[in-house]
N, C-alpha and C positions, 0 to 999 in steps of 0.2 A: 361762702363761709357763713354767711349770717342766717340762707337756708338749712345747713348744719346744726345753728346752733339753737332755732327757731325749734327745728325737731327735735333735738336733742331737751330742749326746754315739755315740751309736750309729751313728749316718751316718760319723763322723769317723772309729769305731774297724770299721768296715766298709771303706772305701775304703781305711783304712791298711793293711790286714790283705792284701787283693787287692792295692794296689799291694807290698808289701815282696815275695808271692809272685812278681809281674812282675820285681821285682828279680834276686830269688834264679834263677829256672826261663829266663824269658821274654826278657831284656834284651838286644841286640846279636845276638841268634839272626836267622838268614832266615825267621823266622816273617811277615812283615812284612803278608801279610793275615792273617794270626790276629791279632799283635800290635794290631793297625786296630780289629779287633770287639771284642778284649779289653778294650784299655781304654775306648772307649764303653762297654762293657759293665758295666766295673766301675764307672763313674760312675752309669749307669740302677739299678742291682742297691744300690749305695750310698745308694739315694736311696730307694728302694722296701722293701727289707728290713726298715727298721726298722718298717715301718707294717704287717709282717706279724707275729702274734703268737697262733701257736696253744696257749699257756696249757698246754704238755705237763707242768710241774711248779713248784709254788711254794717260793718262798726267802721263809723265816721270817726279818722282824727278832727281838733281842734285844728285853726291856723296856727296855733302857737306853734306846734309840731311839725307845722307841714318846712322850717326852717327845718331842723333836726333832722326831716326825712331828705331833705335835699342836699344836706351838706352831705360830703364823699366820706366814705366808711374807712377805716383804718388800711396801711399801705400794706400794697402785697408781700414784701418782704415780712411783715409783723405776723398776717394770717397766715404765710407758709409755714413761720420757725411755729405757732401755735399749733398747728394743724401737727409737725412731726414731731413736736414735744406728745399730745398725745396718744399720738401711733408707737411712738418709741417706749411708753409706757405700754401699752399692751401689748406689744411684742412681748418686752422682757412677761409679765406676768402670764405669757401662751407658752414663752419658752419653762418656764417654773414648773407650769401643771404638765409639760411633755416631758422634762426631766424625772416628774413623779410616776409617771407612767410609763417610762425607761425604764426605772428602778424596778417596779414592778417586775419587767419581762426579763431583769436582768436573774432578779432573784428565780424565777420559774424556769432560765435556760443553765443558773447552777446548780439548784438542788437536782431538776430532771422531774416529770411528770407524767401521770400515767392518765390516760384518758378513759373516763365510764362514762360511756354515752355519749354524751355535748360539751358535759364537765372537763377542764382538767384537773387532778389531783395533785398537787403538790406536798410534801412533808414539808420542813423545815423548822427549822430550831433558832429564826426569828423571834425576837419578843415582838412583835407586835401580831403574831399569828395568832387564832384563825382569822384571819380575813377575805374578801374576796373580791375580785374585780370582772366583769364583763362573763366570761365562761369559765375563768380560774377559781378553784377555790384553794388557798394559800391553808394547810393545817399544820398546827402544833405536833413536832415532831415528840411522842409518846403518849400525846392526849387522844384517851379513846373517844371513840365515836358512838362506842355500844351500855358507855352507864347512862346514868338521869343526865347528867349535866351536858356530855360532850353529845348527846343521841340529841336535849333541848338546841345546842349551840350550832349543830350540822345541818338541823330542818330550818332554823334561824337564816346560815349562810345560804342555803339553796335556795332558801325563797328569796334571796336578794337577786341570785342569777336566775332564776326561774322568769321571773316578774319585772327583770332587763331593767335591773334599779342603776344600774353604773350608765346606763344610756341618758338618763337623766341627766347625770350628775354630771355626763361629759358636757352634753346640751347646756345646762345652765351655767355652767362654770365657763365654756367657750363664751355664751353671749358676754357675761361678768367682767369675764379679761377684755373682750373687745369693749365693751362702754363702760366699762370703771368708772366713768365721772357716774353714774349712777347709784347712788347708796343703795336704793331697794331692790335692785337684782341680787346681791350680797346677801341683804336677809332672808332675801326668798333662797337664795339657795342652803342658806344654814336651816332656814326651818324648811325646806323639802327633805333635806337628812335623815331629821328627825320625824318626818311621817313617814321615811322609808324605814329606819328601826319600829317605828307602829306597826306597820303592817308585815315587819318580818316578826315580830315578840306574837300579834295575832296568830298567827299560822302555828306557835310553839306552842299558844297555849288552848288551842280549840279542842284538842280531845286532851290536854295535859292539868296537871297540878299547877293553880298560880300562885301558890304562895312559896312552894321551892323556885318557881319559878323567881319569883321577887326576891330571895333568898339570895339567887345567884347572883343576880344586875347590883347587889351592894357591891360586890368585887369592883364593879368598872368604874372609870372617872370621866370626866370633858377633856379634852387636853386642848379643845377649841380648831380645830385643824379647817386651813383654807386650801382649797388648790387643789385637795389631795382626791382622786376619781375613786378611790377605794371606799372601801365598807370594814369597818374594824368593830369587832364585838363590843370588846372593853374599852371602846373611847366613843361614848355617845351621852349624851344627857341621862343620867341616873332616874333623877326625882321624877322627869315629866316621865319614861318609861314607868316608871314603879304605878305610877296616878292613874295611867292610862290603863295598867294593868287588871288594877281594881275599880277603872270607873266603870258608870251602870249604862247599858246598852241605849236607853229611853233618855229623847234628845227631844229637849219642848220646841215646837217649832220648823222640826227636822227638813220638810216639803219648802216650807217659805224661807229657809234661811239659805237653801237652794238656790229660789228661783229670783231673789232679789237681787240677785248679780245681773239679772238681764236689765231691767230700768237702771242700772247702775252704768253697765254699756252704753244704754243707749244715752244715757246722760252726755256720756263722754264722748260719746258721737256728735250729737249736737251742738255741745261745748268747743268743740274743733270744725266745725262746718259753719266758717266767717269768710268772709275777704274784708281784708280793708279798705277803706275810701277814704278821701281825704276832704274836707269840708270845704264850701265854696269857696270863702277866704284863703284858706290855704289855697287850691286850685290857684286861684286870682294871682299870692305869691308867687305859686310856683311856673306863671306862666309868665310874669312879669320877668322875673330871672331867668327865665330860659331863652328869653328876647334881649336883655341886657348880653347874656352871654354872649349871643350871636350876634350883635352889635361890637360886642371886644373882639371878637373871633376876626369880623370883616376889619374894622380897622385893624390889625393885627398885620391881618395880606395885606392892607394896601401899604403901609408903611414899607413890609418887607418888599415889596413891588419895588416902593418907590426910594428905599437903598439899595437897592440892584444894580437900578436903571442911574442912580447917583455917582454910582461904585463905578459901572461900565463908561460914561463921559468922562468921570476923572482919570480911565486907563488910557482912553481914546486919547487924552488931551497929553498924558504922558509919552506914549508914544510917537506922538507929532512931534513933540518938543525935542525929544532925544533922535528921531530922528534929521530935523532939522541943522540941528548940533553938530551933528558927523556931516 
C-alpha cells in the first residue's frame, strides 16, 4: 500500500507540473493539434514516469527518521477497507460514464439509423441534438443540413468523428474514474473538450464567414457536463470559442513554447530517479533493534520450551498419582 500511495503521490505531482506549464505556455494559443497530443500526452507520461527510476543519486534519511521508518505501517485490516473504499469509488463513477454511453445506443436503436459511409445518421427530436459520439452522428430531427447554420454545425459534428475526438474523451475520462483522487486528470479532460470544440469551429470556419459563424456559438451555454463521452454543439464554452474564433494566427514564441516541454520531462525524470538511504545513525538504530528483537524473539521459545516441558511433568506426575489411587 505505501508503494501505491508513494506513486500515487508522484503521478499527481507529475501531471500537476505538465498541466500548470499548459497553463502558463500552452492555453488559448492556435496550437490546437499540439494542445490535442499534449495533454494526452501528459496524462500517458503521468502515469508512466513514476514507474521509471534510474537510481542516479541517493537521499539520506536523518536518524531521527530511521525510528519512523522502523516502526510497522498501519494493520492490514485498515489498508484493505482503504484500498476498497477507493476501488468502490471508481467503480460507481465507470459505471456513470457506461450508463451515459448506454443512453446513447439506447437512443440510436429507437429512433433507427441509416448509415453513409462509416457515419451513422440518426434523426431525433432530442433537445440535446446535434450531437455525436464515436461514428454516430445524433441530428435534430427538421434541422437542415443544407442552409448557413445547419451545413456550419454538420462539418462542426464530422470533424469530431472524422478526427476520433470521443476516443479521447473515452481515454481520459476512463483513466479520471480510475484515479479520481487526482484533481489534474479532471481538468485535463475539461479542457481537452474544449480544444476538441477548437479544432472542430476551425474546420467550419477555413473557407467560411466567422463572424456568422460567431453569430451562432451566442445560441449555446456550458451546462458543465462530467462523465459524458459525447460532443454536444450548444453545451461548450461560449466566450473561449468566440476568442479563439477571432484570435490572430501569429504566436510569439510558437517553436520554444513547444520545445520546453522536453527540459521540463527531463526535469521530472530526474526528480524521480532517488533511492533512499538511511544515515549511519539511523543504520546503527535500526541494527541495534533488529538485535534487541531477536533477543525477545529467543527468549520468547525458550520460555515456551520451558512451559511445555513444565506442563508435561506436572501431567506425568498427575497421572502417577491417580493411578496410584485406583
Amino acid at each position: 500500500m505505501t508503494t501505491l500511495i508513494a506513486y500515487m503521490i508522484k503521478s499527481i505531482l507529475a501531471s500537476g507540473i505538465l498541466y500548470a506549464y499548459y497553463q502558463l505556455a500552452l492555453r488559448n494559443k492556435r496550437l490546437h493539434v499540439y494542445n490535442r497530443c499534449y495533454l494526452l500526452a501528459t496524462v500517458v507520461v503521468s502515469l508512466v514516469l513514476p514507474l521509471v527510476n534510474f537510481n542516479l543519486y541517493a537521499i539520506e534519511k536523518p536518524g531521527s527518521l530511521a525510528l519512523v521508518v522502523a516502526r510497522p505501517g498501519s494493520s492490514p485490516a485498515t489498508t484493505c477497507i482503504l484500498f476498497c473504499c477507493m476501488a468502490a469509488i471508481a467503480f460507481v463513477l465507470l459505471m456513470i460514464m457506461l450508463s451515459k454511453i448506454s443512453w446513447v445506443y439506447r437512443i440510436r436503436r429507437k429512433e433507427g439509423s441509416v448509415k453513409v459511409g462509416k457515419v451513422h445518421f440518426i434523426q431525433t427530436r432530442h433537445p440535446s441534438a446535434p450531437f455525436s459520439f464515436l461514428n454516430n452522428l445524433f441530428w435534430r430531427d427538421g434541422m437542415s443540413t443544407s442552409d448557413g447554420q445547419g451545413d456550419k454545425i454538420f462539418i462542426h459534428e464530422m470533424t469530431h468523428i472524422r478526427q476520433k475526438h470521443s476516443c479521447d474523451k473515452l481515454f481520459i475520462q476512463t483513466i479520471a474514474c480510475i484515479c479520481w483522487v487526482n484533481p489534474f486528470y479532471w481538468l485535463i479532460q475539461k479542457e481537452l473538450n474544449v480544444v476538441h470544440e477548437f479544432l472542430a469551429d476551425a474546420a467550419c470556419i477555413e473557407e467560411g464567414d466567422t463572424g456568422s459563424f460567431a453569430l451562432m456559438l451566442l445560441q449555446s451555454h456550458d451546462n458543465g457536463r462530467y462523465l459524458d463521452p459525447s460532443h454536444y454543439f450548444f453545451r461548450s464554452p461560449v466566450v473561449r470559442r468566440l476568442n479563439m474564433v477571432a484570435a490572430s494566427g501569429n504566436i510569439h514564441y510558437k517553436h520554444a513554447r513547444k520545445l520546453m516541454v522536453l527540459p521540463l520531462i527531463a526535469s521530472l525524470l530526474l526528480l524521480f530517479s532517488f533511492k533512499e538511504s538511511i544515515a549511519k545513525d539511523g543504520t546503527r538504530i535500526l541494527q541495534q533493534m533488529e538485535r534487541e528483537q531477536k533477543l525477545l524473539d529467543e527468549k520468547r521459545t525458550l520460555e515456551n520450551a520451558h512451559s511445555t516441558s513444565t506442563l508435561s511433568a506436572h501431567t506425568y506426575f498427575i497421572r502417577y498419582r491417580y493411578r496410584t489411587f485406583i
